[in-house]
C-alpha positions as CSV (number, residue, x, y, z in Angstrom):
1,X,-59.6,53.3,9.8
2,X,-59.6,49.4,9.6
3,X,-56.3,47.5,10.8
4,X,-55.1,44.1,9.6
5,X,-55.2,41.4,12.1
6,X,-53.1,38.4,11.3
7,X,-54.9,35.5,10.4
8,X,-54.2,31.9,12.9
9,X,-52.2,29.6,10.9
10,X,-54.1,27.1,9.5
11,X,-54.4,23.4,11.4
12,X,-52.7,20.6,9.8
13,X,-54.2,17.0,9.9
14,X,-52.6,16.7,13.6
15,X,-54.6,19.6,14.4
16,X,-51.5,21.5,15.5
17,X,-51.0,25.1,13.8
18,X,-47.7,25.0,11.2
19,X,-47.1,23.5,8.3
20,X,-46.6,19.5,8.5
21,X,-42.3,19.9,7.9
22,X,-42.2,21.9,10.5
23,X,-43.9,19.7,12.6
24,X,-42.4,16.7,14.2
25,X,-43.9,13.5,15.7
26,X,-42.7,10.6,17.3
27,X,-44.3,7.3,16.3
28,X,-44.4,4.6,18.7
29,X,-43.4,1.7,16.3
30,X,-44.0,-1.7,17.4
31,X,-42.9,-3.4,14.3
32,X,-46.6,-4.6,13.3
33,X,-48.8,-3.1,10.5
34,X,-50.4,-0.8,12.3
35,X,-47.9,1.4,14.0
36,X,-46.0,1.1,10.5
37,X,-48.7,2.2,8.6
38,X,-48.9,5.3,11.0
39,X,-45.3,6.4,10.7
40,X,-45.6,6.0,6.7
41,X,-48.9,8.1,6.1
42,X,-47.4,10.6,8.1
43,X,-44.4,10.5,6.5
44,X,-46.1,10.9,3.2
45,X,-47.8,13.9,4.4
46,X,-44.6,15.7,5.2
47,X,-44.3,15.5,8.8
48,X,-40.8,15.2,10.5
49,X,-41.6,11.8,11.7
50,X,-39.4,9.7,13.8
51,X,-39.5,6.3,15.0
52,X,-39.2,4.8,18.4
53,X,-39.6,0.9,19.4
54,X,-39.4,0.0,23.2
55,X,-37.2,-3.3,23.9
56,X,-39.2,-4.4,26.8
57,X,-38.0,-7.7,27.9
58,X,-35.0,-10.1,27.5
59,X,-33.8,-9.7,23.8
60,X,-32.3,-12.9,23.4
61,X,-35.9,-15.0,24.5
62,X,-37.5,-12.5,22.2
63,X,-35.7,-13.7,19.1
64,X,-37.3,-16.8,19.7
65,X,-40.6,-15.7,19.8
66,X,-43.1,-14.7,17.0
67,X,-46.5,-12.9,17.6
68,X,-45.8,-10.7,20.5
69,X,-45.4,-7.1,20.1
70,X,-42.2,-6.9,21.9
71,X,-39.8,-8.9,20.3
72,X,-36.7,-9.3,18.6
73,X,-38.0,-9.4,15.4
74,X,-40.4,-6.9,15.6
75,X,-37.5,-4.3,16.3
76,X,-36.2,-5.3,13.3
77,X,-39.5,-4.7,11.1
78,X,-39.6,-1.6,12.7
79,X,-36.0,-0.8,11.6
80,X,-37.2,-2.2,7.7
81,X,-40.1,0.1,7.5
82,X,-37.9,3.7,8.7
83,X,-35.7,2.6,6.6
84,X,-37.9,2.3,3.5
85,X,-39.7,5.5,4.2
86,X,-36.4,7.6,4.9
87,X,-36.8,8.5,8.4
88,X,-34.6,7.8,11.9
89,X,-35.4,5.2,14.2
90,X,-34.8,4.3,17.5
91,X,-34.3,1.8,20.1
92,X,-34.9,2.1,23.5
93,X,-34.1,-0.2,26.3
94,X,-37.3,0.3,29.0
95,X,-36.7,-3.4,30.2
96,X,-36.5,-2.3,34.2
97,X,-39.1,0.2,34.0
98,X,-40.9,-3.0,32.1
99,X,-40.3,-6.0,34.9
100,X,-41.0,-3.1,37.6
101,X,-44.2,-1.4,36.3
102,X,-45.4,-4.5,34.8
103,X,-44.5,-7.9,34.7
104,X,-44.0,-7.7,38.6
105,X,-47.3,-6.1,38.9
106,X,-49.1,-9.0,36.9
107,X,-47.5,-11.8,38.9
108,X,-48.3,-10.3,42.3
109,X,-52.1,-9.8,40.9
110,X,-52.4,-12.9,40.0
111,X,-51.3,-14.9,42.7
112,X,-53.9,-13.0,45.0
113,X,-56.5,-14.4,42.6
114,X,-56.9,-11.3,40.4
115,X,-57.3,-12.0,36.4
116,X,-54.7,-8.5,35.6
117,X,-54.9,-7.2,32.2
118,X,-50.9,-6.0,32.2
119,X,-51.3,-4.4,28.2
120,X,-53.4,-1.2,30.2
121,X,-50.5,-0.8,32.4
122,X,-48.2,-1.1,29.9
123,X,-50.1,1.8,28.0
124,X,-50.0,3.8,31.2
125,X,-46.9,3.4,33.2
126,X,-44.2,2.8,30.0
127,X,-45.7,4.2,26.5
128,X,-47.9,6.9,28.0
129,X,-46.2,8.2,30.7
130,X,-41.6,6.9,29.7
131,X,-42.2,7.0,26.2
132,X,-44.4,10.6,26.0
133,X,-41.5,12.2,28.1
134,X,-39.3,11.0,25.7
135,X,-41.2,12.1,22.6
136,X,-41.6,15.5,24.5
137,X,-37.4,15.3,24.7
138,X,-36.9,14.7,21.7
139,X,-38.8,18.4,21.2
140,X,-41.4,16.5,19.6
141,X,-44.8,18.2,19.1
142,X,-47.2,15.2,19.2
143,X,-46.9,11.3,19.7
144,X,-48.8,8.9,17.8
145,X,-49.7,5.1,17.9
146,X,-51.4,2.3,15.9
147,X,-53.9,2.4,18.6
148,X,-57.6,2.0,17.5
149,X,-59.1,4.9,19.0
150,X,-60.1,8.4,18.0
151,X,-59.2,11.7,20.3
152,X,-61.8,14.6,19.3
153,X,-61.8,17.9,20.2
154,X,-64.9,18.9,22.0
155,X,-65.7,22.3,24.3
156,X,-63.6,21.4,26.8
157,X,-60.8,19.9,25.5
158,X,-60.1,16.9,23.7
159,X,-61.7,13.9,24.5
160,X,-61.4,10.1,24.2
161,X,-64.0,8.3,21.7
162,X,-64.5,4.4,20.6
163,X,-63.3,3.7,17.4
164,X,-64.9,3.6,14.0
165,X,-64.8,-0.2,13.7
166,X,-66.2,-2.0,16.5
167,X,-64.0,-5.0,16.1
168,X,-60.9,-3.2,16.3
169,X,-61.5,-0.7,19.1
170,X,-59.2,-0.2,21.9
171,X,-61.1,2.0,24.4
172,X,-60.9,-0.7,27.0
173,X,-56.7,-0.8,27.5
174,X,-56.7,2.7,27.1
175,X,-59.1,4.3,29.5
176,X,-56.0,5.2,32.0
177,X,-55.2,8.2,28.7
178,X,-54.9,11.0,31.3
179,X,-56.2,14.8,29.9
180,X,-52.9,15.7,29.8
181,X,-51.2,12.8,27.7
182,X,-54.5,13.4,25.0
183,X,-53.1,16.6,24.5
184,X,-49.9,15.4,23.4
185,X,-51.0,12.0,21.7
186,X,-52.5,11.5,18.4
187,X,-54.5,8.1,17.3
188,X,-54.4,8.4,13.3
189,X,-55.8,4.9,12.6
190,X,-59.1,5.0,14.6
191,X,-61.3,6.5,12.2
192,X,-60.5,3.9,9.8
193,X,-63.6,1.3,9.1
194,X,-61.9,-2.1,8.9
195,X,-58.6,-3.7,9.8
196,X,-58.5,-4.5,5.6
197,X,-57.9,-0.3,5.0
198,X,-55.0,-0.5,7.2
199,X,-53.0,-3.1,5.4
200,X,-54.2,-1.6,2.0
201,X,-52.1,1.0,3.6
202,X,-49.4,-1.1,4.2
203,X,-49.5,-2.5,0.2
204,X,-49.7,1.0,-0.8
205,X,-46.3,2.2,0.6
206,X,-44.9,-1.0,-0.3
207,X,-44.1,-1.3,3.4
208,X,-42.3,-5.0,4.6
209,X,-45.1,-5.8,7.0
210,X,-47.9,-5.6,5.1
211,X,-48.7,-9.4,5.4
212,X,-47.6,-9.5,9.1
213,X,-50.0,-11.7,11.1
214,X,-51.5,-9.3,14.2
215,X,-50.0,-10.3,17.7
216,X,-52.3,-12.4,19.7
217,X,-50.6,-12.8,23.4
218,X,-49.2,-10.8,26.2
219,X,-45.8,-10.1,24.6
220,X,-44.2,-11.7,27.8
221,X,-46.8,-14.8,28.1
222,X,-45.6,-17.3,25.2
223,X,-48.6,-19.3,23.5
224,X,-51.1,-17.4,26.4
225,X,-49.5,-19.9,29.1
226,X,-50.5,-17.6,32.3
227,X,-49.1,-20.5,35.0
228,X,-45.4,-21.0,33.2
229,X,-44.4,-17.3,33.2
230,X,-45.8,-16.9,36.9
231,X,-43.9,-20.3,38.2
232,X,-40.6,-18.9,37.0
233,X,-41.0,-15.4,38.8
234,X,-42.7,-16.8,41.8
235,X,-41.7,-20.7,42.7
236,X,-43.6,-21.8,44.7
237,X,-46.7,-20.6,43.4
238,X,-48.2,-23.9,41.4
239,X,-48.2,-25.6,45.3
240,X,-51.5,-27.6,45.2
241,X,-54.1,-26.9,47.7
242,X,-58.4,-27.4,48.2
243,X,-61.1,-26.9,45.9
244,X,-64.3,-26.2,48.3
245,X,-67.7,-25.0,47.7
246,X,-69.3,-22.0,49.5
247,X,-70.0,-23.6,52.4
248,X,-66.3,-24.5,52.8
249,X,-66.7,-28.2,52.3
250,X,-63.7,-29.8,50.7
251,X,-64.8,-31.5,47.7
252,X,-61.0,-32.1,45.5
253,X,-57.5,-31.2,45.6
254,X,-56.3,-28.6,42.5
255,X,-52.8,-28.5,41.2
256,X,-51.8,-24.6,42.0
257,X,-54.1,-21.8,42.0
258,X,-52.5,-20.5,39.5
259,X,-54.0,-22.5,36.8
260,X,-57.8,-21.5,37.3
261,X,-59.9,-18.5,36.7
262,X,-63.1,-16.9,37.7
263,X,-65.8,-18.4,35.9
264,X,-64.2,-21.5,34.4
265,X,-66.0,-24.5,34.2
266,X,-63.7,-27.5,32.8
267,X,-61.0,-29.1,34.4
268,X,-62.1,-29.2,37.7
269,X,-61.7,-32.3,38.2
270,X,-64.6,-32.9,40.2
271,X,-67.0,-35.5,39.3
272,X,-70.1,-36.9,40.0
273,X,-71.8,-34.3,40.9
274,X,-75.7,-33.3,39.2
275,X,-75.1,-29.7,38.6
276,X,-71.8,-27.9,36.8
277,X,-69.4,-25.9,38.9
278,X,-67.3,-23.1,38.1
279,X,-64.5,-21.2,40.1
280,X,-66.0,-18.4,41.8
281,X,-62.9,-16.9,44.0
282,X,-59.8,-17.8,43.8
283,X,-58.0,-17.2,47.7
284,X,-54.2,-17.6,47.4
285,X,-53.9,-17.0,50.8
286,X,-55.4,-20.6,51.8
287,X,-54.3,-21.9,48.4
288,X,-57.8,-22.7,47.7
289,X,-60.4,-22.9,44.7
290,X,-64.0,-22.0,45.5
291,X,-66.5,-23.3,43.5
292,X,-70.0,-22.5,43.7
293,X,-72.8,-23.0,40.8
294,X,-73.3,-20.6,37.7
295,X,-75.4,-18.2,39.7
296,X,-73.2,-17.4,42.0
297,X,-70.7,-15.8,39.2
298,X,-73.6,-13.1,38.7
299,X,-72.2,-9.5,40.0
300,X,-74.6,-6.5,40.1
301,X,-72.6,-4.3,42.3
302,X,-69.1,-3.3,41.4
303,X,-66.4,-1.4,44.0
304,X,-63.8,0.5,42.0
305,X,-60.8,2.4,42.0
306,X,-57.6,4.2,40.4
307,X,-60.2,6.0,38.4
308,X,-59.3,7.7,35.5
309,X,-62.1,10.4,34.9
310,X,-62.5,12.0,31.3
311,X,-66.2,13.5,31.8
312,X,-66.4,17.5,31.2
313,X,-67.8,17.9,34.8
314,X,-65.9,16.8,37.5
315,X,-66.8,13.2,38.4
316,X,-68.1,14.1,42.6
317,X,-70.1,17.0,40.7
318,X,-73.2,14.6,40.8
319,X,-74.4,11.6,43.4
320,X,-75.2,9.4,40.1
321,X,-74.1,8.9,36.6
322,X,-76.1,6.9,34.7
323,X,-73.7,5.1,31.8
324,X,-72.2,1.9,30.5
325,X,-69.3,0.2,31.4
326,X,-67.4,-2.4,30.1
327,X,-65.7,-5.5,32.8
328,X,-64.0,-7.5,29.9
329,X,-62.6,-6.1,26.9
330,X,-64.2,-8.9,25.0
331,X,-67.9,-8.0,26.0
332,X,-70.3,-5.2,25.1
333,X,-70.7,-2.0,27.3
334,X,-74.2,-2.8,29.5
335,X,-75.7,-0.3,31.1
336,X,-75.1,1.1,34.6
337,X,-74.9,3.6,37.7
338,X,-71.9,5.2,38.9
339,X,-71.9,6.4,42.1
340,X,-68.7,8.3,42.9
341,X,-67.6,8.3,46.4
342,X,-64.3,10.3,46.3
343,X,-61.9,11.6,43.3
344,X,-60.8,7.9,42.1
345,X,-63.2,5.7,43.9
346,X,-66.9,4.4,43.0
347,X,-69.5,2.5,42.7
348,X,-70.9,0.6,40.2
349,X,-74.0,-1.1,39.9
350,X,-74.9,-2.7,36.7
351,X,-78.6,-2.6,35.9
352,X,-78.7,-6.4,34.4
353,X,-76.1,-8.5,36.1
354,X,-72.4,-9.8,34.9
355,X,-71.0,-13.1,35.2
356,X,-67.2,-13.5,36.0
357,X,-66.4,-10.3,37.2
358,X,-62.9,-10.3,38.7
359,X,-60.8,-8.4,40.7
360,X,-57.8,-6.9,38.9
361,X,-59.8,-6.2,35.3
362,X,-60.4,-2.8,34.3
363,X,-63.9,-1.3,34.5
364,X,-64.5,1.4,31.8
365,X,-67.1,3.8,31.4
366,X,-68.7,5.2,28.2
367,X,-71.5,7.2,27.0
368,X,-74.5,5.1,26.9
369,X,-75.4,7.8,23.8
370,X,-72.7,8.7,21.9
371,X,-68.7,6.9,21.5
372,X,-67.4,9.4,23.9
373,X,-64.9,7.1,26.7
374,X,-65.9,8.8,30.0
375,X,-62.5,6.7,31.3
376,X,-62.8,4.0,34.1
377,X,-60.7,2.6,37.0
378,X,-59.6,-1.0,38.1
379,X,-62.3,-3.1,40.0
380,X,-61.2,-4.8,43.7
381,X,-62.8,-6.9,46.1
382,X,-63.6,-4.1,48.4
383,X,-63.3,-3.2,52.0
């Protein structure tokens, strides 16, 4: 006698198993075109979407400032587009958890002579880790963002992949994704071939910020001036000091460490010399710049920690993993050796050598064959 089994309910485009209305997502809405266009498709499709924008940082200097994807303004376009879709938003005030997680972070980094990259904290200590408890308060069943990413499922779970369009990919301020938050987040935007689909989008629903130009600075660093935002939470910290070269030799005085980088060239203020300098460390301790010439930027071995590992095996499973990695979001991966040497600590030697690699920028680690993000972890000076 044959007996009925009940069929699984069918996956909706979420990949979650009940119907889209019964189904509810919280967008992470910064107010620009792509998070909009986010809540709207998946509005149109049914789902029980609601909105939620972060105010991360002092309102009232916000409304002052355009481009940045924490400002005044941009709660309000996020409030224009719920409303012309027809579904609730909110505002939430994270602007302690913000300076503390954050902005405090950044300043301390770069005064030791780190170059910090504070939008991949922000991802994992406020919006991945504040905001996702939220969504999962809100008895939300998934969280998605404008991100440019995909999440696939593969045999062991989902995993983290590159995006369609090279150009817009965010793999590298998002390798800190734990297991646990992919699970709960969803990246409906990173199949997408070109930036021009998404604001078709935007035209289609007839959203407000379909035109909006994309945000270019750290939301907190006005017009990308680094020096100004770290004076005001650390005076004292533009005091002038040496430049030297690698022998130690005094060859100028510099205005503040604060105002150089690894790997910069111009603006030295050193001249006569035959060959080009470039900052090669920056120690804030002694207030000093060291220059050295072009060669010595070249890194081939990499110390790293705080690793994030996505790989199906665990990471100490094997002595060597041969991958790329990526030291600068701007940059291609390039191929390279991990060698782990605990849970969250490795490694890495890069089979062609980098210039400029810095302290305090994020290493991440991808598939040398496919787009699958293997994670990555935070590069250091070492012991």
């Amino acid at each position: 006698m044959s007996k009925d089994f009940p069929l699984d309910p069918p996956l909706n485009s979420l990949g979650l198993p009940k119907p889209p209305g019964q189904t509810r997502v919280v967008v992470a809405m910064s107010g620009g075109v792509d998070s909009s266009v986010v809540a709207a498709m998946l509005k149109e499709e049914g789902y029980d979407v609601v909105g939620v924008t972060l105010q991360l940082y002092d309102h009232g200097a916000a409304l002052a400032k355009k481009g940045a994807c924490c400002a005044g303004q941009d709660i309000h376009d996020a409030r224009r587009v719920a409303e012309t879709m027809g579904f609730p938003h909110y505002v939430l005030d994270y602007e302690n958890t913000f300076r503390e997680a954050v902005i405090e972070e950044f300043a301390d980094a770069y005064l030791a002579g780190a170059t910090p990259v504070p939008c991949i904290r922000c991802n994992e200590r406020v919006k991945f880790k504040d905001l996702l408890e939220t969504a999962r308060d809100l008895d939300a069943d998934c969280m998605a963002t404008g991100h440019y990413i995909r999440r696939r499922m593969g045999a062991a779970g989902p995993e983290l992949h590159c995006a369609t369009d090279p150009n817009r990919d965010q793999s590298y301020f998002l390798f800190s994704t734990t297991r646990e938050q992919l699970n709960f987040l969803r990246f409906p935007l990173g199949h997408l071939a070109s930036k021009a689909e998404t604001r078709a989008l935007a035209a289609k629903y007839g959203l407000p910020v379909a035109d909006k130009p994309d945000s270019q600075d750290i939301c907190f660093v006005p017009n990308g001036n680094y020096a100004s935002v770290i004076e005001k939470l650390r005076p004292g910290a533009a005091d002038p000091g040496e430049i030297v070269d690698l022998q130690g030799n005094v060859l100028g005085t510099h205005r503040g460490v604060i105002h150089y980088t690894i790997g910069q060239r111009r603006g030295l203020g050193i001249g006569g010399l035959e060959d080009p300098l470039y900052v090669v460390k920056l120690d804030a301790d002694n207030r000093r710049v060291v220059v050295g010439p072009k060669e010595a930027l070249s890194t081939r071995i990499i110390p790293v920690r705080e690793i994030n590992w996505l790989g199906d095996a665990p990471m100490m499973s094997r002595a060597e993993w041969h991958l790329s990695v990526k030291v600068r979001s701007t940059r291609p991966p390039r191929e390279a050796i991990l060698r782990p040497i605990s849970d969250t600590e490795a490694e890495v030697e890069l089979l062609s050598p980098e210039e400029g690699v810095s302290p305090g920028q994020a290493c991440v680690l991808y598939d040398t064959d496919s787009s699958r993000i293997f994670g990555g972890g935070w590069i250091w000076k070492g012991r």
